[in-house]
TINU-939966 format. One record per residue: residue in one letter; x, y, z of N, C-alpha, C in turn. Coordinates in steps of 0.05 Angstrom, whole numbers, plus 5000, padded with zeros to 4 digits. Layout:
residues N
AXYZXYZXYZ ...
end
This chain:
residues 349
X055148066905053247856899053447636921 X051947446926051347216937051746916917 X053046756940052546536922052446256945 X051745986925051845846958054545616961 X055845696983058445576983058045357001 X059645116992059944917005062944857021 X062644837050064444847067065944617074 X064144397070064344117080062043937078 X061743677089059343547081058143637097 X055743627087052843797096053344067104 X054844127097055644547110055944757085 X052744827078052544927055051945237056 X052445477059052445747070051445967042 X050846087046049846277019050746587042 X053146607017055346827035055447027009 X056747257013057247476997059747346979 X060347446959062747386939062447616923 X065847646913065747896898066047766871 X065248076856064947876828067447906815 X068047646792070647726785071347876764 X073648056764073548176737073448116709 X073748176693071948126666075348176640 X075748016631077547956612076448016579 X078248106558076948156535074747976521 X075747716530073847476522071947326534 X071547516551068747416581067247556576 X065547406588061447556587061047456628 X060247686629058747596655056047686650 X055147446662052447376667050147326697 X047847426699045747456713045347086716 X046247066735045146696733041846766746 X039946516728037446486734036646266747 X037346046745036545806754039145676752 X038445526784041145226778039944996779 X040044776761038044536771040344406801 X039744286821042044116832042543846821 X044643776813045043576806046743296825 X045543126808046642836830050242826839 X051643046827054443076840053943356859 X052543476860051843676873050543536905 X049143326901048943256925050543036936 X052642926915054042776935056443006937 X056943186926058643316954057843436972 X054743546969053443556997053243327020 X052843087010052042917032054542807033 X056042687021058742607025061742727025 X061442957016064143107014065943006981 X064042896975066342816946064242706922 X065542736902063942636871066342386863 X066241986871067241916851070042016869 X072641966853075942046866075542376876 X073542496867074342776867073742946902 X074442966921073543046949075043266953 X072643496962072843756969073843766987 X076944016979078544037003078444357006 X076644566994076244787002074344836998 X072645097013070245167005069445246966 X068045096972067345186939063945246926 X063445376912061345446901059645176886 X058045136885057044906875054744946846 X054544746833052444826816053644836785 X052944626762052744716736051444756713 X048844576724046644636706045444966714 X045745126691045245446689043645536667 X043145736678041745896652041346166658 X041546356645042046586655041946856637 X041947126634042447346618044347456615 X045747626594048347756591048447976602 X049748046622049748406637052248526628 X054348346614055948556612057648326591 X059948496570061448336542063948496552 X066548296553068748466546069748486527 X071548716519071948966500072348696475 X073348456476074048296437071048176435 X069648156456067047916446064848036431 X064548016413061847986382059647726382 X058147866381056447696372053647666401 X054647736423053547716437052047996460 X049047956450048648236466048148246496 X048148496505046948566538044248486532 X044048416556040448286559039348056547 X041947976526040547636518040347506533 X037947366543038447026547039346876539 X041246706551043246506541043246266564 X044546066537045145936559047645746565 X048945666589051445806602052345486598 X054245386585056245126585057845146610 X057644936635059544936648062744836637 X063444726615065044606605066944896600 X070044946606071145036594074144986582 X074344816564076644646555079244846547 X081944796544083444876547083544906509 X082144836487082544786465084644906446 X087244746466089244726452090544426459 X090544256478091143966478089943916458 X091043596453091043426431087643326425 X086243306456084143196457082043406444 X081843726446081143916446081243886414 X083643956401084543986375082843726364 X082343466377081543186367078943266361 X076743476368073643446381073343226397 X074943336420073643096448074843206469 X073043466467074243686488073643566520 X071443506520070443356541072543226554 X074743086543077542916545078943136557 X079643376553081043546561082043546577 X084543536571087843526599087343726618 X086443966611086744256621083844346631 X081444156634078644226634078044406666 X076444586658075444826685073344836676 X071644546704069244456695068444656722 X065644746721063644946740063344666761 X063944856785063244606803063944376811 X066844446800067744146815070444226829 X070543956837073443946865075343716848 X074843676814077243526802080743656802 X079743916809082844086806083244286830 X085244316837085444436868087444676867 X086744876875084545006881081544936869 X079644886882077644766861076344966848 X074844926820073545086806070345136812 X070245456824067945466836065445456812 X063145486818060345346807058545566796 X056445566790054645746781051745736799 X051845606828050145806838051045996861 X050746166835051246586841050246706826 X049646916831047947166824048847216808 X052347246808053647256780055747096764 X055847086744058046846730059947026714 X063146936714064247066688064946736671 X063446776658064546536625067046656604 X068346496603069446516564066746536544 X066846706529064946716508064846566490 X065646246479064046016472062845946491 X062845996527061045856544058645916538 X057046186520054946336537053946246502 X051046156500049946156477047046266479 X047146526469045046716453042546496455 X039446496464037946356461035746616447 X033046536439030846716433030146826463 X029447046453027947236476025047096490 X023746886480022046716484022546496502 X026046466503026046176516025046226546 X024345946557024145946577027045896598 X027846016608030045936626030245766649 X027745696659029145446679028145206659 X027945136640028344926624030144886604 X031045076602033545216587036345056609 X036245116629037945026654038944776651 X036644556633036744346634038644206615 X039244506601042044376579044044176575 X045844216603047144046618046643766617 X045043646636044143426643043343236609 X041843406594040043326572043143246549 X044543476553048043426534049043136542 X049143106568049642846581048342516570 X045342596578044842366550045142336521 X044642586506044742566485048642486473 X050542506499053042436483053242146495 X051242046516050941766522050141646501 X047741626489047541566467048441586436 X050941736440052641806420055041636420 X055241536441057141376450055741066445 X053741016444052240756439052340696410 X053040886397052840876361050540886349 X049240746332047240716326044940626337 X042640716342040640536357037840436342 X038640536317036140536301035540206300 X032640216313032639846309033439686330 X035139856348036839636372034739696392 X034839466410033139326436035539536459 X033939766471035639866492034739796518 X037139826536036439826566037640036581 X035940266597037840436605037440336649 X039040256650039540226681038940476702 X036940616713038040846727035541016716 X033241066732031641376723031941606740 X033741626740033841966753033242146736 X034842466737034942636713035942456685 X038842426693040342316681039442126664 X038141846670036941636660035441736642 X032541876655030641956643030642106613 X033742326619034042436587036042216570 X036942086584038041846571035941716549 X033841636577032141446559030741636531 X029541856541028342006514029842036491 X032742106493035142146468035241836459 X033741626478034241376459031841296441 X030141386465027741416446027141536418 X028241746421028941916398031341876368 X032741736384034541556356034041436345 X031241286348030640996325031040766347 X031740806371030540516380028840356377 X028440116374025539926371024239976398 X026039906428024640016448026539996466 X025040136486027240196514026040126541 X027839996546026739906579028140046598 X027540236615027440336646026740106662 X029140196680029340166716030640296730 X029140306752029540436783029040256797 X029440366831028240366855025740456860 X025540606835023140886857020740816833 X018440836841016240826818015941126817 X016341266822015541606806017241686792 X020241666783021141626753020541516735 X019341226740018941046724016141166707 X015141236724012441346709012841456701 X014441776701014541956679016441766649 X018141666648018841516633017141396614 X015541236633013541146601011241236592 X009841506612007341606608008341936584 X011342026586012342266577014542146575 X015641986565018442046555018841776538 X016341686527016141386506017941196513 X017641106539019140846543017740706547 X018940456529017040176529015740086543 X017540016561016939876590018239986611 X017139936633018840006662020239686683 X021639816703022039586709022639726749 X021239616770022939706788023839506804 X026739526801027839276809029139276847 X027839466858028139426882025039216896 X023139316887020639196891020238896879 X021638886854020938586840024238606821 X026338486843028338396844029638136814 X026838016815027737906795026937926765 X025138276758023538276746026238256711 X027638286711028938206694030338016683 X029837776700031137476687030137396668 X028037476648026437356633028137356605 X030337786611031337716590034537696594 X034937456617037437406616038437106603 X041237146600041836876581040736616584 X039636666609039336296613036436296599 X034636456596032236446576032636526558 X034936716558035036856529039936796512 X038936516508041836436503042536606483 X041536746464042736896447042737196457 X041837266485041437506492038737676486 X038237936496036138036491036638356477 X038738436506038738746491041238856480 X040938916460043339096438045539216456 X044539406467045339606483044339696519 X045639876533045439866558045940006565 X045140216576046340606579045740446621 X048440436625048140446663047840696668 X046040896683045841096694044741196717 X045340946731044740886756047240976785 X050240856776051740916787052640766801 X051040546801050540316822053240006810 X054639946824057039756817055539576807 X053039496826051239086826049939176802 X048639436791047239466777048739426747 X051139456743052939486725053339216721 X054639106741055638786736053638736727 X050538676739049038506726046838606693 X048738826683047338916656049138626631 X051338496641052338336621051438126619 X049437856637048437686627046037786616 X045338076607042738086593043638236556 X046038196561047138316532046838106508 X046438166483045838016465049937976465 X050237726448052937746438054037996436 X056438156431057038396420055538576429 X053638596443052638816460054739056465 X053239306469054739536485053539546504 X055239576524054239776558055540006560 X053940176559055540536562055240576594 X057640636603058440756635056241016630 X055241116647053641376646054041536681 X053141376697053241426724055741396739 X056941596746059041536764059541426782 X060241266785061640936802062841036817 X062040996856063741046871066341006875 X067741206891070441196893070940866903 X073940806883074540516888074240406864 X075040056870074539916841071139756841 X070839746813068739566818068939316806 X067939026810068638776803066438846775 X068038626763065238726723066638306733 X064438206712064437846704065637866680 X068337936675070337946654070237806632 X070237446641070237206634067337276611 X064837346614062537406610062737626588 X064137886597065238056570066337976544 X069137816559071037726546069637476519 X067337316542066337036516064437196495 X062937356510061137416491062437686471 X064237796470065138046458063438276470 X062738276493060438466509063638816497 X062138936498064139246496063439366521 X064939546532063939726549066239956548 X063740196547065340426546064040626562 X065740866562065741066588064041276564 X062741416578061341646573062141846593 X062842176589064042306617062542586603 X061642576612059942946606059242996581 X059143146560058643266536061643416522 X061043336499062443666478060743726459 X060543726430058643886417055543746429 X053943636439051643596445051543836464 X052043846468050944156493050444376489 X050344386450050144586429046844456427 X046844206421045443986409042144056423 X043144016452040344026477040444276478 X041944526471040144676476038644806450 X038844766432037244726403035544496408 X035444366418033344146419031344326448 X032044366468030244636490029644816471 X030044956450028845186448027445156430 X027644876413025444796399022944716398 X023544546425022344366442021544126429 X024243996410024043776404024343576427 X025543656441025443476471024843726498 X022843596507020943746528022343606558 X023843886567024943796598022843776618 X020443796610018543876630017243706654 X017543406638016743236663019343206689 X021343266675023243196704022643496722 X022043706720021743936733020443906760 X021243916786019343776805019744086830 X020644396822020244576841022744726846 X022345026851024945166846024545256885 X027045316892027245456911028845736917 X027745856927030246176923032546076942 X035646186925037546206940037946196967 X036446346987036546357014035345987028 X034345947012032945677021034545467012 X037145497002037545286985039245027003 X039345027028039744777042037444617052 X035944677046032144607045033044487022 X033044576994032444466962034244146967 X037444226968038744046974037143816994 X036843837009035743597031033043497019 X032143697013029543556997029743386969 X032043516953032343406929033043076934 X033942996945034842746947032142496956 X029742626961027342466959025842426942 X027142136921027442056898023441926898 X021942006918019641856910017342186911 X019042346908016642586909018842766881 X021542796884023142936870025042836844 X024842906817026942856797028443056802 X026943396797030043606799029543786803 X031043806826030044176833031944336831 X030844556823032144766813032545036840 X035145276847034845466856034645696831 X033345886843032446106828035146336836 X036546366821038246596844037946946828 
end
């Protein structure tokens, strides 16, 4: 098989790999689509995700979706030829965090695609995958698979907003329209928010946001810098918004989500914060009881989104912006990162 390996920054190669052998409790699988994701291109363009920097070639890629070609000899339940779709998450579920349900926490985690553990743990774009068999979930013979792909990303908001608590009724703000943002904002949409305000840089997220994904308002705060003082404390002394999903990634963007917090507000971390510290207005947390908490990938939501894909209670369709075949895929990469034509592109492998 083929898959596309990453060598270094910007040195991305689509080389032969053998496939690996198959254990009683593995399924290997036909991968169909990879979406690339926003850590997918900063270890393309930078060599690192956040603390984590690639120190060997590694396979990249975790948003998947894919068919079953082959079950080893203990796994039930799962046939040759289903479509499924593929959890990069594979938790050690025997730590405390695991045993807790907050696998996601996991001491022992062998996440697809990353360079958190060294030797690093290669990725899913390849022709072929071997999973543990909780990774691989049985979908209908109907689904579609490169929206199916979108599992991942969509698990990501929906445990963002799981992490926000309740939203039924609460005034949201999600910082950040990328993929990320965007299914952010819909899973908030979808909880009972009163309403949700989007921002970016870019006006072509923003639009899909509130034309397909019921967000209130938009906001782009590179163009009209100050388009959000209206609801900060000094007009709004008792505050404006409940809550605050950052999914931007952005430090300035973070700091300045706390003078727009009502008292007791939450800000949920969503976007990964470059390597290093970042300054937060403490004093500002600390008076108002502001909370802030970390959000870091999914655990049961990634069951959640992909029952919500095959239902199509939530429609991945507006972020879909073009697939490219494997051979092209340092094209997809370079292209994906032009946030005023592209939300997410996908390889076909």
């Amino acid at each position: 098989m083929r898959a596309a390996i990453l060598h270094g920054r910007g040195d991305l190669r689509i080389e032969p790999l053998e496939d690996a052998p198959l254990a009683a409790n593995e399924v290997r699988v036909r991968v169909a689509f990879g979406g690339i994701c926003g850590s997918d291109l900063h270890y393309f363009h930078r060599g690192a995700v956040g603390n984590f920097a690639v120190r060997q070639p590694m396979v990249l890629g975790h948003e998947i979706s894919g068919s079953v070609v082959e079950v080893g000899s203990g796994v039930t339940g799962i046939a040759i030829g289903s479509k499924a779709a593929l959890d990069p998450s594979k938790p050690c579920l025997t730590c405390s965090y695991c045993r807790a349900g907050r696998s996601n926490l996991c001491e022992n985690m062998r996440f697809l695609g990353s360079a958190a553990l060294f030797p690093h743990v290669d990725g899913g774009f390849a022709q072929h995958l071997v999973l543990r068999q909780d990774q691989v979930i049985p979908v209908p013979d109907d689904t579609d698979l490169l929206k199916l792909s979108c599992a991942e990303p969509l698990s990501v908001g929906l445990h963002a907003v799981n992490r926000a608590g309740s939203l039924v009724g609460k005034r949201v703000l999600v910082s950040g329209s990328g993929p990320i943002g965007l299914l952010t904002a819909r899973a908030a949409v979808l909880a009972g928010a009163l309403e949700v305000t989007s921002t970016d840089i870019e006006d072509a997220p923003l639009k899909v946001a509130r034309e397909r994904f019921g967000v209130t308002r938009t906001f782009n705060v590179a163009a009209q810098p100050g388009a959000l003082e209206e609801f900060a404390s000094a007009h709004n002394p008792t505050g404006y918004f409940d809550v605050a999903l950052e999914a931007s990634g952005s430090p300035l963007a973070l700091a300045g989500l706390f003078g727009l917090m009502k008292r007791g507000g939450r800000i949920v971390q969503v976007g990964m914060l470059p390597q290093g510290e970042t300054s937060l207005p403490v004093n500002v947390l600390q008076s108002r009881e502001i909370e802030l908490v970390g959000a870091f990938r999914a655990h049961d939501e990634f069951r959640l989104a992909v029952e919500c894909i095959v239902r199509n209670s939530i429609d991945v369709a507006p972020i879909l912006s073009g697939t490219y075949a494997l051979d092209d895929a340092t094209a997809a990469f370079e292209r994906a990162g032009d946030r005023k034509q592209v939300i997410k592109l996908h390889l076909a492998l």
